[in-house]
C-alpha positions as CSV (number, residue, x, y, z in Angstrom):
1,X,15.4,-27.4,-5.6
2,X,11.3,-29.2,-5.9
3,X,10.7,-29.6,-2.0
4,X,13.6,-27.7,-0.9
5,X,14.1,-24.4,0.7
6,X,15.9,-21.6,-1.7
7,X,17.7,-18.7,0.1
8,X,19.1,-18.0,3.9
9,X,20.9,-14.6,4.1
10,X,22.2,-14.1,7.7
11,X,24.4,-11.4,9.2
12,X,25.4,-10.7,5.5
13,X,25.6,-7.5,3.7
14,X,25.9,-5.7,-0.1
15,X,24.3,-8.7,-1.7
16,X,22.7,-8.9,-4.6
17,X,20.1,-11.4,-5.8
18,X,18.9,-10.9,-10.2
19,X,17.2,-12.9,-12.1
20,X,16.4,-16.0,-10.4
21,X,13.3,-18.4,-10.1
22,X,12.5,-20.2,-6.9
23,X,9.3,-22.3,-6.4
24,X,8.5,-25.2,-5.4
25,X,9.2,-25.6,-1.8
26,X,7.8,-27.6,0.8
27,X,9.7,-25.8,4.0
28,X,7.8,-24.0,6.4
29,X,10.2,-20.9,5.3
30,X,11.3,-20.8,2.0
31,X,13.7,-17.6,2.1
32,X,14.9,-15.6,4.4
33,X,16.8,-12.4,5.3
34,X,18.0,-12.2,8.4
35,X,20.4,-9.4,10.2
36,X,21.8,-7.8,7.0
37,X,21.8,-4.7,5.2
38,X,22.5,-3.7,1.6
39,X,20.6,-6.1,0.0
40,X,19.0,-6.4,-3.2
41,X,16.3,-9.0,-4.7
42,X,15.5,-7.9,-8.4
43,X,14.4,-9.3,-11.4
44,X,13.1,-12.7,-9.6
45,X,10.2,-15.1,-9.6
46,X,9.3,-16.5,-6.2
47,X,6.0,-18.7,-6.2
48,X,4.6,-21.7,-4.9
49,X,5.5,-22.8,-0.9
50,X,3.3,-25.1,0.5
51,X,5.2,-25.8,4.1
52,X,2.6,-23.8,6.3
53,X,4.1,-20.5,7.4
54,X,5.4,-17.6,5.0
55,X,7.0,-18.4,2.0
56,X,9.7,-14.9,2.3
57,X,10.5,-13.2,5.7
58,X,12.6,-10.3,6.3
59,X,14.1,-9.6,9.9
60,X,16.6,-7.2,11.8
61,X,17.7,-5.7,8.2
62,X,18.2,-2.2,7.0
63,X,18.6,-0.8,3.7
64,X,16.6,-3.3,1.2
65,X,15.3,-2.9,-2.3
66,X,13.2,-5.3,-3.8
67,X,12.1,-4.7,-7.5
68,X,11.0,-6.1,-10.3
69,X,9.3,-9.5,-8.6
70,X,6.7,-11.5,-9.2
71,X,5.6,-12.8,-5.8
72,X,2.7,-15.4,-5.4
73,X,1.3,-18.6,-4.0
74,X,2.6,-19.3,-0.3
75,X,0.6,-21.1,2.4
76,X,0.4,-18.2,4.9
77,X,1.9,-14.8,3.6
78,X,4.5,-14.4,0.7
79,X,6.3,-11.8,1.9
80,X,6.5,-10.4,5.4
81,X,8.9,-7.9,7.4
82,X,8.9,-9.0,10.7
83,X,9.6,-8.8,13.6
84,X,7.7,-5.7,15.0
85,X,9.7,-2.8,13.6
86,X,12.7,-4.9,13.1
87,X,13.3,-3.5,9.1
88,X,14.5,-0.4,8.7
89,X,15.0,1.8,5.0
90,X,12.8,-0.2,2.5
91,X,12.2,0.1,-1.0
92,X,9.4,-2.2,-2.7
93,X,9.2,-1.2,-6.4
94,X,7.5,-2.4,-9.7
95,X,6.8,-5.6,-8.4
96,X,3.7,-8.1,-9.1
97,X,2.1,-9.5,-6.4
98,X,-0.2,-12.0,-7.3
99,X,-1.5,-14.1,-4.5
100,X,-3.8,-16.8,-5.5
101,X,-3.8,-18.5,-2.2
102,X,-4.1,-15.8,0.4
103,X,-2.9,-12.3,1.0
104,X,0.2,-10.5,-1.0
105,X,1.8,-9.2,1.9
106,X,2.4,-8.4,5.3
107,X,4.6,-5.2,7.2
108,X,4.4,-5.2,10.2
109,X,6.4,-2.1,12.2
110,X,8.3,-1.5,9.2
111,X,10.5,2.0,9.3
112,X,10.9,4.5,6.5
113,X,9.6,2.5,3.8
114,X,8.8,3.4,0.3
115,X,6.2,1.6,-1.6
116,X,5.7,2.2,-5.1
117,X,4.7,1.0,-9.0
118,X,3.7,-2.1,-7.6
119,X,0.8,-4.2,-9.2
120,X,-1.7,-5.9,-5.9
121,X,-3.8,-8.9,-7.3
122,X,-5.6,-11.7,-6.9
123,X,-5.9,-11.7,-3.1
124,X,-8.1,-14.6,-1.7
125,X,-9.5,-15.5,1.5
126,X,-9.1,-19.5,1.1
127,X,-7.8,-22.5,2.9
128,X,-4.3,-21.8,2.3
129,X,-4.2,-18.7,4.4
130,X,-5.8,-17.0,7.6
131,X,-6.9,-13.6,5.0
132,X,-6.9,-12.2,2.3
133,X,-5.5,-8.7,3.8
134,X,-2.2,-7.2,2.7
135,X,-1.0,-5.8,6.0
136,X,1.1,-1.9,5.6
137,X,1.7,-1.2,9.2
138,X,4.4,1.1,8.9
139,X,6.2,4.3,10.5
140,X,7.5,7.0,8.0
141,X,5.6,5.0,5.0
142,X,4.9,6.3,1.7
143,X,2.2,4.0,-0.6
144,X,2.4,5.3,-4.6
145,X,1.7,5.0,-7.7
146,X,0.7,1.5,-7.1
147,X,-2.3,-0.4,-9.1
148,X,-4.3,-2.7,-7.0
149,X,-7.2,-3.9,-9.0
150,X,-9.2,-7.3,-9.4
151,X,-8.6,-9.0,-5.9
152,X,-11.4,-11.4,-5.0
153,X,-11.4,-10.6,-1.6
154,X,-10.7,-7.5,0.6
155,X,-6.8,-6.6,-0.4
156,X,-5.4,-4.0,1.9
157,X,-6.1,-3.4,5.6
158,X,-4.0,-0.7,7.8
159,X,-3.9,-1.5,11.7
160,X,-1.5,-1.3,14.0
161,X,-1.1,-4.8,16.1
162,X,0.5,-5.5,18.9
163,X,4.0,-3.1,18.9
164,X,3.2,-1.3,15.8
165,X,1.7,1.8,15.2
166,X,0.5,3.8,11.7
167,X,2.4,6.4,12.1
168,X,3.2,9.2,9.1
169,X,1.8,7.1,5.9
170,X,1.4,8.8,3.0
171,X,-0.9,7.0,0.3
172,X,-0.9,8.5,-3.0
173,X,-1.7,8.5,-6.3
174,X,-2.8,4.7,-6.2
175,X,-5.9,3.1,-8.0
176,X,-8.2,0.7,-5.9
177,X,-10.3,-0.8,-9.0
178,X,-13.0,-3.9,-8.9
179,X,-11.8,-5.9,-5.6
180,X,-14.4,-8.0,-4.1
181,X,-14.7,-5.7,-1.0
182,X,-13.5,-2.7,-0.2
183,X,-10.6,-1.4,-2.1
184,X,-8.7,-0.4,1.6
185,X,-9.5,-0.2,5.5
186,X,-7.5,1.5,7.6
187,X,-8.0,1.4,12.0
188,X,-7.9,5.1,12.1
189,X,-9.6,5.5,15.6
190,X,-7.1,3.5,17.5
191,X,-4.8,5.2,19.6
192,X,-1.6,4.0,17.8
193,X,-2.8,5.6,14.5
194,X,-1.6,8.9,13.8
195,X,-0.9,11.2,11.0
196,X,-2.2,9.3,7.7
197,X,-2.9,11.3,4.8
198,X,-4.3,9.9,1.8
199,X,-4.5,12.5,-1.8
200,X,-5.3,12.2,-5.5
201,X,-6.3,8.0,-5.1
202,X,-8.9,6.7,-7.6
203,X,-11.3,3.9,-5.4
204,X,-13.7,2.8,-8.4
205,X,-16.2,-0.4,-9.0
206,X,-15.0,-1.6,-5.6
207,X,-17.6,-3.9,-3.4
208,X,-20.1,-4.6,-6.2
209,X,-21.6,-7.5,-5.0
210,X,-22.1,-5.8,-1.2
211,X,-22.5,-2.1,-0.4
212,X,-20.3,-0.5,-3.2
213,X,-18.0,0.6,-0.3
214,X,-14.7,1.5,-1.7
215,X,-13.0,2.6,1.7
216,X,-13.6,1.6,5.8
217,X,-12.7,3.6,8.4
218,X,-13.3,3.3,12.5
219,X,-13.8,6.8,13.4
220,X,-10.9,8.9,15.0
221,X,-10.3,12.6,14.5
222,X,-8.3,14.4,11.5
223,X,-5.4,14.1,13.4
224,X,-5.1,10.7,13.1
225,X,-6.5,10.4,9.3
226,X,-7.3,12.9,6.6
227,X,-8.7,12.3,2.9
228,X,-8.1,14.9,0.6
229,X,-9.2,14.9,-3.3
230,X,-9.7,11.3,-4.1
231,X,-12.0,9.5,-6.1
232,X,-14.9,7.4,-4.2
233,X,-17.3,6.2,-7.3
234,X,-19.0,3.2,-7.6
235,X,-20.9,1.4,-10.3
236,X,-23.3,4.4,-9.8
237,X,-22.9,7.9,-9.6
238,X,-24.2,9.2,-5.6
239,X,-24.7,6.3,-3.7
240,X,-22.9,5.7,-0.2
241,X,-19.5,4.7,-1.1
242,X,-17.2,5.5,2.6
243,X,-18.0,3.9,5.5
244,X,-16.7,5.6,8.6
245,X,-17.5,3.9,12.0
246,X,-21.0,3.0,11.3
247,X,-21.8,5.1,9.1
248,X,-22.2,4.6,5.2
249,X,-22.0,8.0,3.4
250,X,-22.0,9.3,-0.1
251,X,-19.2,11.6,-1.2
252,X,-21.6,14.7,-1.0
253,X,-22.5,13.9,3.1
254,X,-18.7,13.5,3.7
255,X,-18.8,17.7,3.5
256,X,-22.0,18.1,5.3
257,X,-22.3,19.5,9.0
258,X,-23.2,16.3,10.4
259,X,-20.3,14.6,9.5
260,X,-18.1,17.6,10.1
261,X,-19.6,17.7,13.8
262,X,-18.1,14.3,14.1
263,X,-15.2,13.6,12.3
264,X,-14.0,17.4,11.3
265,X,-12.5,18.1,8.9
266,X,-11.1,15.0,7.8
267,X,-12.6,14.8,4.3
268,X,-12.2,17.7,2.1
269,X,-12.1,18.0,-2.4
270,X,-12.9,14.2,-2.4
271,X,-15.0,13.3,-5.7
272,X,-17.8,11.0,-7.1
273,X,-16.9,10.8,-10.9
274,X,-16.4,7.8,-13.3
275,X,-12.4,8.0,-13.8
276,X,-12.7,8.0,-17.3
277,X,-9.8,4.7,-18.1
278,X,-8.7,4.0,-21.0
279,X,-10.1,0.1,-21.0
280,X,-11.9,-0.4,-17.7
281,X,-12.8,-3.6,-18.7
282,X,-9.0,-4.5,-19.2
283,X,-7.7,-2.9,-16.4
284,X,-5.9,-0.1,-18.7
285,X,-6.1,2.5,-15.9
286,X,-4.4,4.8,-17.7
287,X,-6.9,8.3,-18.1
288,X,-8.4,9.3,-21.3
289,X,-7.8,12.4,-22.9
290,X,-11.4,13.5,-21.9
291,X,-11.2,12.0,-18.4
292,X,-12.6,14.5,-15.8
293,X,-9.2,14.1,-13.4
294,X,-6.5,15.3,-15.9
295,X,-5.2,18.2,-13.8
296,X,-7.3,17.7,-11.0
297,X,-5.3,16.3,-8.3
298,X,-4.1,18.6,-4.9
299,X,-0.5,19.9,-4.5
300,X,0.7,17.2,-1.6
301,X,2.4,20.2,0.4
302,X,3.5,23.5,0.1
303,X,6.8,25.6,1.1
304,X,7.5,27.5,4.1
305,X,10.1,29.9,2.3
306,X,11.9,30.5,-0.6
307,X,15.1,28.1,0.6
308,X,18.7,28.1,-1.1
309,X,20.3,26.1,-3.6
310,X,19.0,22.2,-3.3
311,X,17.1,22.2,-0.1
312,X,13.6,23.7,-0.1
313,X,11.8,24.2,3.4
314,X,8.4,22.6,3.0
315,X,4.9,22.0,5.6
316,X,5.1,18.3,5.5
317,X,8.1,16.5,3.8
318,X,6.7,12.6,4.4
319,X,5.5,12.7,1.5
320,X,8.8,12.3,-0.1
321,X,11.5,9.5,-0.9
322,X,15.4,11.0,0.3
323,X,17.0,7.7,-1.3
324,X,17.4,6.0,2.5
325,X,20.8,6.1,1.4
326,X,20.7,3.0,-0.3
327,X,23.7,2.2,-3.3
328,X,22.0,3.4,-6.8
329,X,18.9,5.1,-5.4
330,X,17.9,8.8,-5.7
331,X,15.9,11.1,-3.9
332,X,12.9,12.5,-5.5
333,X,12.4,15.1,-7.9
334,X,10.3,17.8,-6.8
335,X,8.3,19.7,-9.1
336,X,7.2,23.2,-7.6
337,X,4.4,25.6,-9.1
């Protein structure tokens, strides 16, 4: 309904929400989820709340997919998990977030999360919102496969506030292309940071009107945050692209002694090459045939043992999706070798 609010869910569970639109609303909250689990939200346009506070919250819920949405245009933030560490078993999936008026999105605390084949756009820092930011505080939290590209402003910023911590994130195989800024910044010297690990990302034309930084960091140790065979290029090949405390380094310093004396070793394989897409201009991401990172990217752990059966003992398993035993979903597929 024009003016109206469009969905309360409250101490309810298995429901499922498909193919709707909802815009248009003039409420302070627009939809809500609140105290439920086994809930679904697919296939659904949600755009356009001008009431002054977030457009879609989810609360004190567990076991949530969200996939194929096109979320945009709220006052504050269109879609935020909150309270701190409230949300538990998350899946976000091929959805298009689309902003216009602020920032995409906002976790804050969320627990075992997976985050994946989403498109990140059009993030601005205007009148309708306090930032342009996407905020991904979460615990056991994996970030893949995900496209953000062409935001305005600065699109994605990891810190933990107030309760929350970063705690085991894994950010993978995600392209950070031509945002106004930086393509990510993540707190990684505070004390409630610990154990992010970020592999085979492409952060390319990022900043160009600035310092051509693609990432930001605050210091901290390896510990707490490790880069490991990414791609930090801007619009020219060798200039200082990572900015770590305040320093601004080029992806050759990031191996040198100095930096190793202070950070250790928290950057290792990490690249300065033009990606080689298919249409950078179009924001085809996709890698030619003649692109230097076909076959390029790290192996994301290794095994301990041989294991039996299904279950392979492996050094780090954060890095993959079990299924949070949520109706329909899978875990993932490894490939070994």
């Amino acid at each position: 309904t024009k003016g109206g609010g469009w969905l309360t869910l409250s101490g309810c569970s298995n429901v499922i929400i498909d193919d709707c639109r909802m815009e248009d609303s003039t409420l302070g909250l627009a939809a809500g989820i609140d105290n439920c689990q086994d809930i679904q939200v697919r296939n659904s346009v949600f755009q356009k709340q001008t009431g002054g506070i977030n457009m879609f919250q989810v609360s004190n819920s567990l076991r949530l997919l969200f996939e194929g949405n096109a979320i945009s245009r709220a006052a504050h933030s269109p879609f935020q998990f909150y309270p701190d560490g409230s949300n538990h078993y998350v899946v976000i999936r091929g959805n298009v977030f689309h902003a216009a008026w602020g920032r995409n999105f906002e976790h804050f605390g969320t627990q075992h999360c997976l985050f994946e084949h989403n498109i990140i756009t059009h993030a601005l820092d205007s009148g309708w919102s306090g930032g342009a930011t996407a905020k991904f505080a979460t615990t056991w939290g994996i970030f893949r496969f995900n496209r953000v590209f062409n935001n305005p402003h600065a699109p994605i910023h990891l810190y933990p506030f107030r309760d929350t911590w970063l705690d085991t994130i894994r950010i993978y195989n995600n392209v950070f292309d031509e945002n106004g800024h930086f393509g990510m910044a993540i707190n990684s010297g505070a004390e409630q940071t610990r154990d992010l690990r970020l592999a085979n990302n492409i952060f390319s034309r990022n900043d160009r009107h600035g310092l051509h930084r693609q990432i930001r960091l605050t210091g901290g140790s390896p510990e707490q945050v490790r880069l490991a065979s990414n791609v930090f290029t801007a619009m020219g090949l060798g200039t200082t692209v990572v900015t770590d405390y305040d320093r601004d380094l080029s992806v050759r310093a990031l191996e040198e002694e100095a930096v190793r004396a202070d950070h250790g070793a928290r950057y290792e394989g990490n690249l300065d090459v033009d990606p080689g897409y298919v249409d950078a201009g179009r924001y085809n991401h996709a890698l030619r045939e003649d692109s230097p990172l076909r076959d390029t990217g790290s192996f994301l752990t290794t095994a301990r043992g041989a294991g039996e059966g299904t279950r392979l003992p492996v050094e780090d398993a954060a890095w993959f999706y079990s299924g949070y035993g949520i109706d329909g979903e899978q875990g993932d597929l490894i490939a070994i070798g």
